[in-house]
GULUMZA-46046 format. One record per residue (C-alpha): residue in one letter; residue number from 0; x, z, y. Coordinates in pm, whole numbers, plus 32768, in hexadecimal, padded with zeros to 4 digits. Each point is the difference from the previous one (the first is absolute). Example, Ala and Ser with C-alpha at 12.3 -4.5 7.8 and 13.67 -1.06 7.14 Angstrom:
<sites>
{"A"; 0; {84CE; 830C; 7E3E}};
{"S"; 1; {8089; 7FBE; 8158}};
</sites>
This chain:
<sites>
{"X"; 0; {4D3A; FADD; 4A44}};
{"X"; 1; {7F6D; 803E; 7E8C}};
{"X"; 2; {80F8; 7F53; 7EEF}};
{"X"; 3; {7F56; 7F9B; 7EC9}};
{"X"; 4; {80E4; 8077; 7EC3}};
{"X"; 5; {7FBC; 7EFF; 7EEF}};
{"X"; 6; {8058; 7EC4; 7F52}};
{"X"; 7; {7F42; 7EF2; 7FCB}};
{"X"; 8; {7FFB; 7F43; 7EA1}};
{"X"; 9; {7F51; 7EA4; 8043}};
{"X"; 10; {7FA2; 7F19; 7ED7}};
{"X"; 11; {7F60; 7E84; 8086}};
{"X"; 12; {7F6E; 7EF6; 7F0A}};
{"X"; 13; {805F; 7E91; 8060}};
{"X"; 14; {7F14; 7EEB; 7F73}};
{"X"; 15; {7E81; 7FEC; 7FF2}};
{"X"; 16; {7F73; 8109; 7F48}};
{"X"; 17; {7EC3; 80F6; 8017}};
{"X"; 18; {80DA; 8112; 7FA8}};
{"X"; 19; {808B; 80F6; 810A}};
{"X"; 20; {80D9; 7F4A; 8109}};
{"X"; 21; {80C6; 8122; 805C}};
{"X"; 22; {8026; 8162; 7FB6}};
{"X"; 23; {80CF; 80D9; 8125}};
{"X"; 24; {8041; 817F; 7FA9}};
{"X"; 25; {8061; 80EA; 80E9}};
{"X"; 26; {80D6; 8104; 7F56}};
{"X"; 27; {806F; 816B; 8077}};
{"X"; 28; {8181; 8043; 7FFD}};
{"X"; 29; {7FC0; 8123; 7F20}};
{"X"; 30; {7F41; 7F6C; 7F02}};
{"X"; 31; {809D; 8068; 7EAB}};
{"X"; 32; {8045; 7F24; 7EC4}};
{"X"; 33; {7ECF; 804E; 7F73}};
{"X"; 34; {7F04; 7FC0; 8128}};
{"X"; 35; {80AD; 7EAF; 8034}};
{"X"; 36; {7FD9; 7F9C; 7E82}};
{"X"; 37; {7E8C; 802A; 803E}};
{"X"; 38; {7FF3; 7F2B; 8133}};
{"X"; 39; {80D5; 7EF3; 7F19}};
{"X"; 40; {7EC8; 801C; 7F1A}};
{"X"; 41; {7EEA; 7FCB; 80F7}};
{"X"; 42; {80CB; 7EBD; 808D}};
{"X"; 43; {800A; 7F73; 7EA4}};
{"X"; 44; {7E8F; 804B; 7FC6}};
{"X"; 45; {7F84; 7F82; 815F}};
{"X"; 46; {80C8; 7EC7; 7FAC}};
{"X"; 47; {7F3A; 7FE6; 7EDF}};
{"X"; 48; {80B7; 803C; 7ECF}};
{"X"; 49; {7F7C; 809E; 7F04}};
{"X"; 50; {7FBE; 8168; 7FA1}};
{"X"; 51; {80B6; 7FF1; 7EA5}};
{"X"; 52; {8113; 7F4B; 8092}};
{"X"; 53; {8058; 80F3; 811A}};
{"X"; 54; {7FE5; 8118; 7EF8}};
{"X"; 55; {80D7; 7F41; 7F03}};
{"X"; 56; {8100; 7FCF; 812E}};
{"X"; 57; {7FE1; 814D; 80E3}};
{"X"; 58; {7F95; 810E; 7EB1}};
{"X"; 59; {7EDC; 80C4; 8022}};
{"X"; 60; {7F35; 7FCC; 8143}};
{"X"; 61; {7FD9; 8168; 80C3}};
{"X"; 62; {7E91; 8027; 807A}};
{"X"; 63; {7FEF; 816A; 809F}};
{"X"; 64; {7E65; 7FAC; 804D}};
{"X"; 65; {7FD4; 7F82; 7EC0}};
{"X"; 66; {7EEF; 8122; 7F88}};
{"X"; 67; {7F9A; 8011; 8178}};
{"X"; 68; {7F8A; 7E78; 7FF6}};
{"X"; 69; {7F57; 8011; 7E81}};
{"X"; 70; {7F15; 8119; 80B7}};
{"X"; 71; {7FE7; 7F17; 813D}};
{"X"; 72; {7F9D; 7EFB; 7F1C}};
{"X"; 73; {7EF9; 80D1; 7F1D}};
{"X"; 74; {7F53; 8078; 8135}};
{"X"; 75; {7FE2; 7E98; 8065}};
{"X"; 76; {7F5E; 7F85; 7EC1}};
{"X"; 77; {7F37; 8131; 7FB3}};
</sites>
């Protein structure tokens, strides 16, 4: 019998609203600090706040593919 080792952080939205309903993460037991900050970060951007106001709450936003998605992009458009 396999065992998965995570937990799960679930956020759900009551009312009527086009945002997103529900947001259900499914996190490794040996996630550090730092990896679960980010995943803090993408729940309040999926749930729509806004970029400035994550960064103004969280500090500086880590983007490892940062340079890797500007050339992604420029190959796109060129």
């Amino acid at each position: 019998m396999l065992i998965d080792n995570y937990d799960k952080l679930i956020y759900q939205r009551g009312g009527k609203t086009k945002e997103a309903k529900a947001i259900d993460f499914k996190i490794p037991n040996d996630m550090t600090c730092e990896e679960f900050r980010v995943i803090c970060i993408r729940m309040a951007l999926a749930l729509g706040y806004h970029e400035n106001t994550v960064r103004d709450t969280f500090g500086n936003i880590p983007d490892k593919n940062k340079e890797k998605d500007k050339k992604q992009l420029r190959l796109l458009l060129d």
